[in-house]
MIDOSE-1310 file (N, C-alpha, C; in nm, 2 decimals, decimal comma, always signed):
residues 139
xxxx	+0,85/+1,33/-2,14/+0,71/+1,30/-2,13/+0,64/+1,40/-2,04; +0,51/+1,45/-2,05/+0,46/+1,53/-1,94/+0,30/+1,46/-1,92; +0,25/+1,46/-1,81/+0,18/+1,48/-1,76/+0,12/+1,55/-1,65; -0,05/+1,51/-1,62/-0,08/+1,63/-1,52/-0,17/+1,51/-1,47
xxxx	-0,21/+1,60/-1,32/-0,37/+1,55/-1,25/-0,45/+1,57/-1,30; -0,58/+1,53/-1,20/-0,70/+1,54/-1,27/-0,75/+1,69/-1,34; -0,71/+1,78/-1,20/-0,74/+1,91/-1,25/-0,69/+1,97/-1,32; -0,55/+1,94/-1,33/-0,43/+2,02/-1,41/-0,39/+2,09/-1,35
xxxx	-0,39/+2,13/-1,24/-0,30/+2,23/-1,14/-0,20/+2,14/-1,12; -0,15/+2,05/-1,11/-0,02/+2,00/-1,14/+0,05/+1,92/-1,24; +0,16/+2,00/-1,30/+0,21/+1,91/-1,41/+0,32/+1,86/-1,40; +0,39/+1,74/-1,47/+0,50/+1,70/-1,46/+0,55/+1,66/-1,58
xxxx	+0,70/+1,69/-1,59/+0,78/+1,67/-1,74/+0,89/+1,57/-1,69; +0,91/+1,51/-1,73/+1,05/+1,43/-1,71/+1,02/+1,34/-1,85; +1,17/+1,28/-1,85/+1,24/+1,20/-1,96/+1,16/+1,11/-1,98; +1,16/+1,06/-2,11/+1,06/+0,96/-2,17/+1,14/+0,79/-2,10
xxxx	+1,01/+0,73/-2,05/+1,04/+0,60/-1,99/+0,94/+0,55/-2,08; +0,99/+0,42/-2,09/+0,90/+0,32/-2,17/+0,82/+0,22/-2,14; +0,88/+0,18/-1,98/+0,81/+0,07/-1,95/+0,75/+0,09/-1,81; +0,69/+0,01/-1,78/+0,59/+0,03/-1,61/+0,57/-0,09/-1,55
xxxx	+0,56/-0,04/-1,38/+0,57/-0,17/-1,30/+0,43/-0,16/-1,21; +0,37/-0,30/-1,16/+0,26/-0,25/-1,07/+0,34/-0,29/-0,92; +0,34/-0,25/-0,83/+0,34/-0,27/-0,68/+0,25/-0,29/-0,59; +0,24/-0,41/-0,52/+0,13/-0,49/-0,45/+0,17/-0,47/-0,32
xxxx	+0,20/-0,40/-0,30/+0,24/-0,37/-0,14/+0,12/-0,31/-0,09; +0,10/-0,33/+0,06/-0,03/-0,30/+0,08/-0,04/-0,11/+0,12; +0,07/-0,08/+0,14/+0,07/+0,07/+0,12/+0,00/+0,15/-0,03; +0,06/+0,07/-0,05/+0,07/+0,11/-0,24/-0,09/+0,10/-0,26
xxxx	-0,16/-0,05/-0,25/-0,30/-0,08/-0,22/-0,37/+0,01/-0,16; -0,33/+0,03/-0,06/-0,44/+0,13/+0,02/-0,46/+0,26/-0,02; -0,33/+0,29/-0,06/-0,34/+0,46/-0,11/-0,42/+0,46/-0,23; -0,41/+0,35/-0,32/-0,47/+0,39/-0,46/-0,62/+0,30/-0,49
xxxx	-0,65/+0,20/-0,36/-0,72/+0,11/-0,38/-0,71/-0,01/-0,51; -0,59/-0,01/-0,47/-0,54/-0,14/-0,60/-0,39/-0,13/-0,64; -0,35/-0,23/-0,69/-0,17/-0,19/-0,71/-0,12/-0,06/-0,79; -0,04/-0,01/-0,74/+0,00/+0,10/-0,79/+0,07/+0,08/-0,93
xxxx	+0,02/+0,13/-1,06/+0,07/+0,14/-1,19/+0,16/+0,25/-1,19; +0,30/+0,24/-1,24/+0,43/+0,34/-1,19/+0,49/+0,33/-1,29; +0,56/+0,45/-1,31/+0,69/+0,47/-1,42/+0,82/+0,54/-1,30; +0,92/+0,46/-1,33/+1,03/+0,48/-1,25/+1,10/+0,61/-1,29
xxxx	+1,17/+0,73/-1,25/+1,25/+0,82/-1,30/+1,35/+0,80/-1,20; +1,47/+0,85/-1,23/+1,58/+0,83/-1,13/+1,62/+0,97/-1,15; +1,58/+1,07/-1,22/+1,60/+1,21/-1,19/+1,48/+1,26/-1,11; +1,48/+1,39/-1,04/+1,34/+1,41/-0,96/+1,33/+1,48/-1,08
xxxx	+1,17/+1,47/-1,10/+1,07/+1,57/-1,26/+1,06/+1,72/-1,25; +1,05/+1,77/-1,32/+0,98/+1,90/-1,34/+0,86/+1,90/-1,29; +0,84/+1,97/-1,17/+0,70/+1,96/-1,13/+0,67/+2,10/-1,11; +0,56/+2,14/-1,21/+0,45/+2,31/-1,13/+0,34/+2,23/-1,09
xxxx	+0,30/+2,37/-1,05/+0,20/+2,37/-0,94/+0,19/+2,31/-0,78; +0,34/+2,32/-0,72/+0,36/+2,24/-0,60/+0,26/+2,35/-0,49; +0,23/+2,46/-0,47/+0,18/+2,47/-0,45/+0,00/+2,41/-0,45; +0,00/+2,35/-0,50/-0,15/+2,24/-0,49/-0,12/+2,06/-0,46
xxxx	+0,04/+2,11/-0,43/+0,03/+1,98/-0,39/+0,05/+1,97/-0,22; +0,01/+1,82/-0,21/+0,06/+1,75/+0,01/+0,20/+1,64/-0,06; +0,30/+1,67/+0,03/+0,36/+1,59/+0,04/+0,36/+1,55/+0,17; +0,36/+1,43/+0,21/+0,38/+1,36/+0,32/+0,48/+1,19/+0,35
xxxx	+0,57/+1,19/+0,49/+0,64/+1,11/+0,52/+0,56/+1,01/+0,53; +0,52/+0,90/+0,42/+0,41/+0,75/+0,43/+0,55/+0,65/+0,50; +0,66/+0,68/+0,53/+0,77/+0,55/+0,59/+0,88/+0,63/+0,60; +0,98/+0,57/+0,69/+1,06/+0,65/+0,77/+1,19/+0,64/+0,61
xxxx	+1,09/+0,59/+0,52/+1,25/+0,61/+0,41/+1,20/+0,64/+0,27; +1,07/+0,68/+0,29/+0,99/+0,71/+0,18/+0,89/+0,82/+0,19; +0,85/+0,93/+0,11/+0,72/+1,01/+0,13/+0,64/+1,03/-0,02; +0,57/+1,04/+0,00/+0,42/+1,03/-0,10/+0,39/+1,19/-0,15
xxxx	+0,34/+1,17/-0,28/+0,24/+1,31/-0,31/+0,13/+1,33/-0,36; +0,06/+1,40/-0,32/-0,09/+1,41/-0,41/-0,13/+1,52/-0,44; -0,19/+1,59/-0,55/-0,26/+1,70/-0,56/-0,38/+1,72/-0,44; -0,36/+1,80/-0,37/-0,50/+1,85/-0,28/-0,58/+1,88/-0,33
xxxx	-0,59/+1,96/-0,45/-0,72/+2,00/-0,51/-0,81/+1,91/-0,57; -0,77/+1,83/-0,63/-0,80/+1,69/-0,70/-0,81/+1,52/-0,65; -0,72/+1,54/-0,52/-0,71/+1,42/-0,53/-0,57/+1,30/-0,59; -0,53/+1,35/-0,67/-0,49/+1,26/-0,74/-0,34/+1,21/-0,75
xxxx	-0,32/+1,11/-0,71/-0,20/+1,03/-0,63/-0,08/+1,10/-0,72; +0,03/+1,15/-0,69/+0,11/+1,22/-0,80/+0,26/+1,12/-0,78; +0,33/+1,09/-0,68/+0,45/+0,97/-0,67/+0,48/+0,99/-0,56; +0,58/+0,88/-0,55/+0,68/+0,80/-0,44/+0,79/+0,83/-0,43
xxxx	+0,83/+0,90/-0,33/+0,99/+0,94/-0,36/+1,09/+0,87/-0,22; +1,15/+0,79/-0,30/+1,26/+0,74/-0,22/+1,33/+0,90/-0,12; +1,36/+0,89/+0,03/+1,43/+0,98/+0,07/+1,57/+0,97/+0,02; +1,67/+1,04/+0,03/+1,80/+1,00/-0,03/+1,80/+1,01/-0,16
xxxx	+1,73/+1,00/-0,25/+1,76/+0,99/-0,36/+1,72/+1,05/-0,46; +1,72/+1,03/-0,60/+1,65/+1,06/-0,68/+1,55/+0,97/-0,74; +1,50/+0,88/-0,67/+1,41/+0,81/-0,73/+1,31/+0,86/-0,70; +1,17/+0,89/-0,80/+1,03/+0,92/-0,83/+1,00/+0,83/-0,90
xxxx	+0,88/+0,77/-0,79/+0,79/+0,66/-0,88/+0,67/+0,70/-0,89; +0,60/+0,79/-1,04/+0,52/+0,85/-1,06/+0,40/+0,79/-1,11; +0,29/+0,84/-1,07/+0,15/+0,72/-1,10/+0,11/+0,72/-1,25; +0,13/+0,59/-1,33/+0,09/+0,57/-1,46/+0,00/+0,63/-1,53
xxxx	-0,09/+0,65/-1,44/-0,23/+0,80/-1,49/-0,20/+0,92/-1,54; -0,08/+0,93/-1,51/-0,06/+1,12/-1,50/-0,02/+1,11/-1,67; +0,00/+1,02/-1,73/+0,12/+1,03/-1,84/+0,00/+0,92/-1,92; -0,06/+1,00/-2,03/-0,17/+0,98/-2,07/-0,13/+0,96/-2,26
xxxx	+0,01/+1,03/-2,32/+0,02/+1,02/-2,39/+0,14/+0,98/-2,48; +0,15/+0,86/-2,40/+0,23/+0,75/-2,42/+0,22/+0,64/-2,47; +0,19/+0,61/-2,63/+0,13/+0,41/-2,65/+0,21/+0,32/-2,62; +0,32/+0,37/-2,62/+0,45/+0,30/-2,65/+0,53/+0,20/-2,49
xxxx	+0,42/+0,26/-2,40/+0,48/+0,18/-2,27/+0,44/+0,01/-2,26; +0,57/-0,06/-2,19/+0,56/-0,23/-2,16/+0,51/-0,23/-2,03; +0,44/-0,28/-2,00/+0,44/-0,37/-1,86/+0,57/-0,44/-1,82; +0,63/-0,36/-1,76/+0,75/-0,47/-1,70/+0,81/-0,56/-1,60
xxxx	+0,76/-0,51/-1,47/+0,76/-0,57/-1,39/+0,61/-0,51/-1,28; +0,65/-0,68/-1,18/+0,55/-0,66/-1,07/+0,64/-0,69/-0,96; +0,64/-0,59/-0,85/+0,67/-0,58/-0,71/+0,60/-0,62/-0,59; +0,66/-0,68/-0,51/+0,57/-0,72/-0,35/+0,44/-0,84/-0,45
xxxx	+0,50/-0,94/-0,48/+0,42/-1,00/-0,56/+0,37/-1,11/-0,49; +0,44/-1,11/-0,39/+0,39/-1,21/-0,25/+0,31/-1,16/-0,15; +0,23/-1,00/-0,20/+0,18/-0,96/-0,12/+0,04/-0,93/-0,14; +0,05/-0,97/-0,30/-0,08/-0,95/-0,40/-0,19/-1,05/-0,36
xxxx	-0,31/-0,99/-0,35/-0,43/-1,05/-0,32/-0,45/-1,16/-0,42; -0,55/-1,23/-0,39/-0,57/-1,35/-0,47/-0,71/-1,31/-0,59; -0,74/-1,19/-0,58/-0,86/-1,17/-0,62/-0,88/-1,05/-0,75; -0,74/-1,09/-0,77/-0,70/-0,99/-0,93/-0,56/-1,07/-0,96
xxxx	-0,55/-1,09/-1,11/-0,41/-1,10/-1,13/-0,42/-1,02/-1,31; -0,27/-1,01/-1,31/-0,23/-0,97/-1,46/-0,20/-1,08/-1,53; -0,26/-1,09/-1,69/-0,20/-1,14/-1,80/-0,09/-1,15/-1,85; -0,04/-1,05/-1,84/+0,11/-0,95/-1,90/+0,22/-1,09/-1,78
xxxx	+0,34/-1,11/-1,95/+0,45/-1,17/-1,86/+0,56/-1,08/-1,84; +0,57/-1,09/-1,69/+0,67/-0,93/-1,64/+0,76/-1,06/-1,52; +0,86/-0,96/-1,47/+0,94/-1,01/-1,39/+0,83/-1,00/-1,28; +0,86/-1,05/-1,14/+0,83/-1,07/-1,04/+0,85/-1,05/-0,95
xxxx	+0,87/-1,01/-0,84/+0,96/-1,02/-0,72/+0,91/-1,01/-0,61; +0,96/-1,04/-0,51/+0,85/-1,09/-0,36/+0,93/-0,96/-0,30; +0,85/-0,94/-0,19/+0,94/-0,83/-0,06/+1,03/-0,83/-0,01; +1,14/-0,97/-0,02/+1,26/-1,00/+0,01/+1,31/-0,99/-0,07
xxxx	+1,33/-1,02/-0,23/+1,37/-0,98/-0,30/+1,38/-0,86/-0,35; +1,28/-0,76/-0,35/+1,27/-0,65/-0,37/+1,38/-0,61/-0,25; +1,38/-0,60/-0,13/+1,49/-0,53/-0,01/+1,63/-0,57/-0,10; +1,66/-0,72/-0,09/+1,84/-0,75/-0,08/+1,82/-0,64/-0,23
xxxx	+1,72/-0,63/-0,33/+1,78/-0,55/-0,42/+1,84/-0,41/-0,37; +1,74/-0,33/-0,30/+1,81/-0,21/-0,24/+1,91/-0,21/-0,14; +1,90/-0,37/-0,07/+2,06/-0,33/+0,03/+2,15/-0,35/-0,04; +2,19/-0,42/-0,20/+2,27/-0,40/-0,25/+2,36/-0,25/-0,29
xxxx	+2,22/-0,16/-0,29/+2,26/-0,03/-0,33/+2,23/+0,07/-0,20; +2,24/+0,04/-0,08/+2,26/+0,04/+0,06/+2,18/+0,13/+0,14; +2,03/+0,11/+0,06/+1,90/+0,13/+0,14/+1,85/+0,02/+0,20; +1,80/+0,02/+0,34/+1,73/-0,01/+0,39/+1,60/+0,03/+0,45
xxx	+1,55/-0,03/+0,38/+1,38/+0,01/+0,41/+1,33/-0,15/+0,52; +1,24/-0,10/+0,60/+1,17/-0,16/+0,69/+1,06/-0,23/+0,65; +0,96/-0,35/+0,69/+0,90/-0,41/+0,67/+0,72/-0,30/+0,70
């Protein structure tokens, strides 16, 4: 699947994923002003145009991207690993995606909710998931 930002000075190609999660964490919230809509990759993507992009350390186990010229929130990347959680926006020509799950769902405002029945999972839940696979991320 490929997508780009607003301007198109950055693109991205990775493997076709089908399904998407929103994240209610208040990081996630603040960066995008609302839950973050995400497609998970577990390889890092094909990305041009890095030169137009910021990356920056948002948690001592996580860093963030955005196109500078545009704006436009580009993913989440686990340190360590290969996980990229890429913003649902970018990838525009896909009908075929599920809603599948919601994350930090104990952390979600009371003043929006989704229709869609998706898994769920609170911020404790979400952690013992990753200390199973022997990240520890901080509150």
């Amino acid at each position: 699947m490929k997508g780009h930002c607003l301007c198109g000075n950055v693109t991205i190609e990775l493997e076709d994923i089908n399904t998407f999660e929103a994240c209610h964490c208040t990081m996630c919230r603040r960066w995008g002003s609302g839950p973050l809509m995400a497609i998970h990759s577990h390889s890092k993507p094909d990305i041009q145009g890095e030169d137009s992009m910021t990356v920056y350390p948002s948690s001592a186990w996580a860093e963030r991207a955005f196109c500078h010229k545009c704006g436009t929130n580009l993913y989440y990347h686990q340190l360590g690993s290969e996980t990229y959680v890429l913003s649902l926006g970018l990838f525009q020509e896909n009908p075929n995606l599920s809603f599948e799950s919601q994350i930090f769902i104990d952390k979600k405002p009371d003043y929006y909710e989704f229709a869609n029945d998706t898994v769920n999972l609170t911020q404790q839940e979400l952690f013992d998931k990753f200390a199973e696979k022997g990240i520890r991320p901080k509150d």
